[in-house]
BASE-515174 format. One record per residue (C-alpha): x, y, z; chain; residue in one letter. Coordinates in Angstrom, 1 decimal, always signed. Each point is the difference from the previous one (the first is absolute). Example, Ala and Ser with C-alpha at 12.3 -4.5 7.8 and 13.67 -1.06 7.14 Angstrom:
# residues 2
+12.3:-4.5:+7.8:A:a
+1.4:+3.4:-0.7:A:s
This chain:
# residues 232
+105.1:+85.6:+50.7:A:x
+2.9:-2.5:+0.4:A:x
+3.6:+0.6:+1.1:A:x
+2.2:-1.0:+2.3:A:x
+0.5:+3.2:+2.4:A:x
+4.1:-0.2:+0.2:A:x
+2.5:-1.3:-2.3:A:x
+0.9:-4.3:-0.5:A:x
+3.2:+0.4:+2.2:A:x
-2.4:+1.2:+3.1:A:x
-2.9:-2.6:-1.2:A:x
+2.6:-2.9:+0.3:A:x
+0.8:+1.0:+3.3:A:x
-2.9:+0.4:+1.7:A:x
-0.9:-3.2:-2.1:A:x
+3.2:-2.1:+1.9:A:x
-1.2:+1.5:+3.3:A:x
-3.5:-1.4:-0.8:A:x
+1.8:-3.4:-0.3:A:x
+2.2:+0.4:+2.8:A:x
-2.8:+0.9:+2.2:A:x
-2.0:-3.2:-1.5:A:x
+2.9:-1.9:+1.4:A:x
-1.0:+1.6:+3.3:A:x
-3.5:-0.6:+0.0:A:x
+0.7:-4.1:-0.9:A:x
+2.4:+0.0:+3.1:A:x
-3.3:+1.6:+2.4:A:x
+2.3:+3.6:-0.1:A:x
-2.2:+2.4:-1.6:A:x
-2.9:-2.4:+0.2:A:x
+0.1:+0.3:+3.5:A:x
+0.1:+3.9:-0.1:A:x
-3.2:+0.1:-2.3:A:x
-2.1:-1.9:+2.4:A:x
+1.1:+2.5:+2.4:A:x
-1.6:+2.0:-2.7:A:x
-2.8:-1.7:+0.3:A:x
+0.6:-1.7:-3.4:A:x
-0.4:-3.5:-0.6:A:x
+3.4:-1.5:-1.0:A:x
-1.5:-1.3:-3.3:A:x
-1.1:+3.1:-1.1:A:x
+3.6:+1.9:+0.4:A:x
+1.5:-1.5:-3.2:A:x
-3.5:+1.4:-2.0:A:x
+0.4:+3.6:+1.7:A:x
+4.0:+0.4:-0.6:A:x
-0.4:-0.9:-3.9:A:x
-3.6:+1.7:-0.2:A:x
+1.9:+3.1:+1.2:A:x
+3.1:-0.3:-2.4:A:x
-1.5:-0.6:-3.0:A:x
-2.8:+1.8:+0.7:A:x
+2.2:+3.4:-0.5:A:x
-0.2:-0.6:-3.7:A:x
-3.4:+1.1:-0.1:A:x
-1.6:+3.3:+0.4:A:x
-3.5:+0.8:+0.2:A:x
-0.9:+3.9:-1.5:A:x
-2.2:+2.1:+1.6:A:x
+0.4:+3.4:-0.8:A:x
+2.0:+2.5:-2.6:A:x
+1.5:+3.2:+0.5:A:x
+0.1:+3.0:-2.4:A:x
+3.0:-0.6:-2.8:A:x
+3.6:+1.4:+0.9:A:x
+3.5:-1.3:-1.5:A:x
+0.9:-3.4:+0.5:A:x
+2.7:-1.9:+0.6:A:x
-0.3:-3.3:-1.4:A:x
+2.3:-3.6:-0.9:A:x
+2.4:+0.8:+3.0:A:x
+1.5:-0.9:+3.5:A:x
+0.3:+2.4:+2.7:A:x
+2.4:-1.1:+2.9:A:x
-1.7:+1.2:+3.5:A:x
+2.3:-1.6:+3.0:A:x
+1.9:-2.0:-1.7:A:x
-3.2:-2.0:-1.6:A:x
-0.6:+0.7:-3.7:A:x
-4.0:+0.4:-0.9:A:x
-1.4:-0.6:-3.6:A:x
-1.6:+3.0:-1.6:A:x
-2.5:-1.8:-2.3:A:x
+0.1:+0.6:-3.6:A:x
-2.4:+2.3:-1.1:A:x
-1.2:+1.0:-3.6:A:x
-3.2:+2.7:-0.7:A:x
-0.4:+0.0:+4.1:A:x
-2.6:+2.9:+0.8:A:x
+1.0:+0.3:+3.5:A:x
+1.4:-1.4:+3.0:A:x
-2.3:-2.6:+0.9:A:x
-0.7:-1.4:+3.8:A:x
-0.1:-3.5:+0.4:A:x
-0.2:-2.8:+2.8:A:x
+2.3:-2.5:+0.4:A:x
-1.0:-3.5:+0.6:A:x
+3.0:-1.4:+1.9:A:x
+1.2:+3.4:+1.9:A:x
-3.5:+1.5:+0.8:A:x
-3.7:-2.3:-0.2:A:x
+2.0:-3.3:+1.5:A:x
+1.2:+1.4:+3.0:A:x
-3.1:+2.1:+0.5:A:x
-2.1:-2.5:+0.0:A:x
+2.4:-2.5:+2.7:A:x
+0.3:+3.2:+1.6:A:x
-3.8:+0.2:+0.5:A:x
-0.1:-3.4:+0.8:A:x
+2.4:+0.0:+2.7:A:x
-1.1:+3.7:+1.4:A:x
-3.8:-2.1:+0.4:A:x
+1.1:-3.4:+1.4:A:x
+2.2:+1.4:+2.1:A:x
-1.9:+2.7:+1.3:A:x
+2.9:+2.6:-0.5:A:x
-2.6:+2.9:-0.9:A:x
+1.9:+2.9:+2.3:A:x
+3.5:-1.8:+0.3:A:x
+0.3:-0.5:-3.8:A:x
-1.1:+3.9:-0.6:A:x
+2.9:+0.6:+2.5:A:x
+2.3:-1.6:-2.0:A:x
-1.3:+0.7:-3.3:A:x
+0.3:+4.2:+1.1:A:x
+3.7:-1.1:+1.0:A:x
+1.2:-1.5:-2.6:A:x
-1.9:+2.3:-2.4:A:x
+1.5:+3.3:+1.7:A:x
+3.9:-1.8:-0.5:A:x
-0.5:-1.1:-3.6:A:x
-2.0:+3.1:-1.0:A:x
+3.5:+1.8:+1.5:A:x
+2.4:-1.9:-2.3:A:x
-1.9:-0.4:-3.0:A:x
+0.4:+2.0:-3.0:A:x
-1.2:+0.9:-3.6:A:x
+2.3:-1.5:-2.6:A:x
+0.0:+1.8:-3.2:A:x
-1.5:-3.2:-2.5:A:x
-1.0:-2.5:+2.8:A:x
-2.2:+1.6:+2.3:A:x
+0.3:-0.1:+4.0:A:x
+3.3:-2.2:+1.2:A:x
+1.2:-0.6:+3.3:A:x
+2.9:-1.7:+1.5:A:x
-0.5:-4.2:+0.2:A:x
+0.5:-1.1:+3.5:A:x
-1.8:+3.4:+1.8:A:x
-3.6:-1.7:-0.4:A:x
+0.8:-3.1:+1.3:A:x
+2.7:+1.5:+2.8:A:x
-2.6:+2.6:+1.2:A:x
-2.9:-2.5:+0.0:A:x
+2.0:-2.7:+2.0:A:x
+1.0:+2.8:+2.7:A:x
-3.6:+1.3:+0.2:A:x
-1.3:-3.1:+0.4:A:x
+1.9:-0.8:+2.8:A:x
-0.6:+2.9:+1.7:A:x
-3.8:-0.6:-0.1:A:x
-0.3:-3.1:+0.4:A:x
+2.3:-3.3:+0.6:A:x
-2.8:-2.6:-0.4:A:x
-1.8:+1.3:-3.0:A:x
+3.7:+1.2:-1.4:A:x
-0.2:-1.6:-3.7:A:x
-3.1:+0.4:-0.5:A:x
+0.7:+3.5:+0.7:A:x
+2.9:+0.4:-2.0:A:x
-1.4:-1.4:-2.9:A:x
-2.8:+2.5:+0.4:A:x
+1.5:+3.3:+0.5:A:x
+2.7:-0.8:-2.3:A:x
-2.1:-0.6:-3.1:A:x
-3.0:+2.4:+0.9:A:x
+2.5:+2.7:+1.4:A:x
+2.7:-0.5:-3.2:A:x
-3.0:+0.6:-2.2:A:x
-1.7:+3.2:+1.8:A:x
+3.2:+1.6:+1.0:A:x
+1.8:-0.9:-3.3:A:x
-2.4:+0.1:-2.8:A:x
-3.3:+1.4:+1.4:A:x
+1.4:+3.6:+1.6:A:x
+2.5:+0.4:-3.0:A:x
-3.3:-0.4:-2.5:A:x
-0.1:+3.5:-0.7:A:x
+3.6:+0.0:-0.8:A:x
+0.2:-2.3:-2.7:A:x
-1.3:+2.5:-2.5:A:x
+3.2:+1.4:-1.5:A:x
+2.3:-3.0:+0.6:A:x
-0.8:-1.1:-4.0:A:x
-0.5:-3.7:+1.4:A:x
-1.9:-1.8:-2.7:A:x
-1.6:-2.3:+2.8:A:x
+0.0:+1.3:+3.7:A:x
-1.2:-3.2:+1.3:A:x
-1.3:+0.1:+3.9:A:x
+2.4:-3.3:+1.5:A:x
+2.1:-0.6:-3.3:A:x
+2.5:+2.1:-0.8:A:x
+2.4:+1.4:+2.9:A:x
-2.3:-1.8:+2.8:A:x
-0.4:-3.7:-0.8:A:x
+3.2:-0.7:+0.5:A:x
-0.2:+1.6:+3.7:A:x
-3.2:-1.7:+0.2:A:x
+0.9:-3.3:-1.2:A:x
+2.8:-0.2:+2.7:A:x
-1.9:+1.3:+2.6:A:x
-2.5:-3.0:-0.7:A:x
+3.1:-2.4:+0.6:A:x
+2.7:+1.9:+2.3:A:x
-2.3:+1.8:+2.8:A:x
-2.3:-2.8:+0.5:A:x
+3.2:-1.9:+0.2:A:x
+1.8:+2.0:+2.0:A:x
-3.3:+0.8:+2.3:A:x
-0.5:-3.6:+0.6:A:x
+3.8:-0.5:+1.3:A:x
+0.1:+3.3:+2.2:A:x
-3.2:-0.4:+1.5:A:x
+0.6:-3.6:+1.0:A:x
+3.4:+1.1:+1.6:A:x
-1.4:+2.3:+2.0:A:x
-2.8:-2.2:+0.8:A:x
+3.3:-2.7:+1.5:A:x
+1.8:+2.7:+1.6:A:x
């Protein structure tokens, strides 16, 4: 199942901010961040595009019972419009997973949770930011489970922080992907029947876009804070 989860205008810019942060990791800005991150600097460049394009594709694993559908739209949640795939004989609202929003940064999460051995710090901030996103997301009529852009990557910077200052991005980048995914999409999965959503796709939709910027801003911002207060 292929489709871009919001609309060209939204694509292009998270597309310029992909370049612009390119820019950054060539200068040693972001680069330097991800090996904070525990990432090699090579490998950021592979990740960031992996994870953009990598939205296109969604993976189906289940179907729901058939209801009305809304189909060949856009639904504006927050100021972001979100495609509503066109659908023709669809028997049901089917559940998908999304390459770029969901098995990417599950798998880095994992990754970074076992090298780092952040097993009862990364629950901690995984519960954290899952509780905040879970509070702000809702069902959108047609799309599926949305929530506002910059409150994954916001919540997992500050709960990061708080838990630890020398594991911060690795932290950030964990309970901002794992917690935007269970509070957004996992506790709402009994909510998406109803919504008519052709595709309710489990890190597309309403969350890769939260996801996607909390892979560049909290690691980002987590890397900058925590050195700060490292100085001070």
């Amino acid at each position: 199942m292929h489709y871009f989860p919001i609309t060209l205008p939204f694509l292009l810019i998270l597309f310029l901010l992909f370049v612009v942060l390119l820019v950054m990791v060539e200068i040693g800005i972001l680069g330097y961040a991800y090996q904070r991150l525990g990432i090699n600097r090579r490998y950021v460049f592979a990740l960031l595009l992996l994870s953009l394009f990598g939205s296109y594709i969604n993976i189906p694993v289940y179907q729901l019972p058939p209801e009305t559908l809304f189909s060949a739209g856009r639904v504006t949640f927050y100021g972001i419009q979100h495609v509503i795939p066109f659908a023709t004989h669809w028997p049901g609202t089917v559940i998908a997973v999304n390459l770029g929003g969901a098995v990417i940064p599950v798998i880095l999460s994992i990754y970074l949770l076992v090298k780092n051995r952040l097993f009862y710090r990364g629950v901690l901030g995984i519960f954290i930011v899952a509780l905040i996103v879970h509070h702000v997301a809702h069902p959108v009529h047609g799309v599926g489970i949305a929530e506002p852009i910059f409150i994954p990557p916001l919540a997992a910077t500050g709960a990061a922080i708080l838990i630890s200052r020398q594991f911060a991005p690795a932290l950030a980048y964990i309970s901002g992907s794992l917690g935007t995914l269970i509070g957004a999409d996992l506790l709402n999965i009994n909510n998406i029947q109803g919504l008519g959503a052709p595709v309710a796709s489990i890190g597309g939709a309403g969350t890769f876009d939260g996801i996607f910027m909390t892979g560049i801003l909290a690691v980002l911002l987590a890397a900058v804070l925590s050195d700060r207060s490292q100085a001070a």
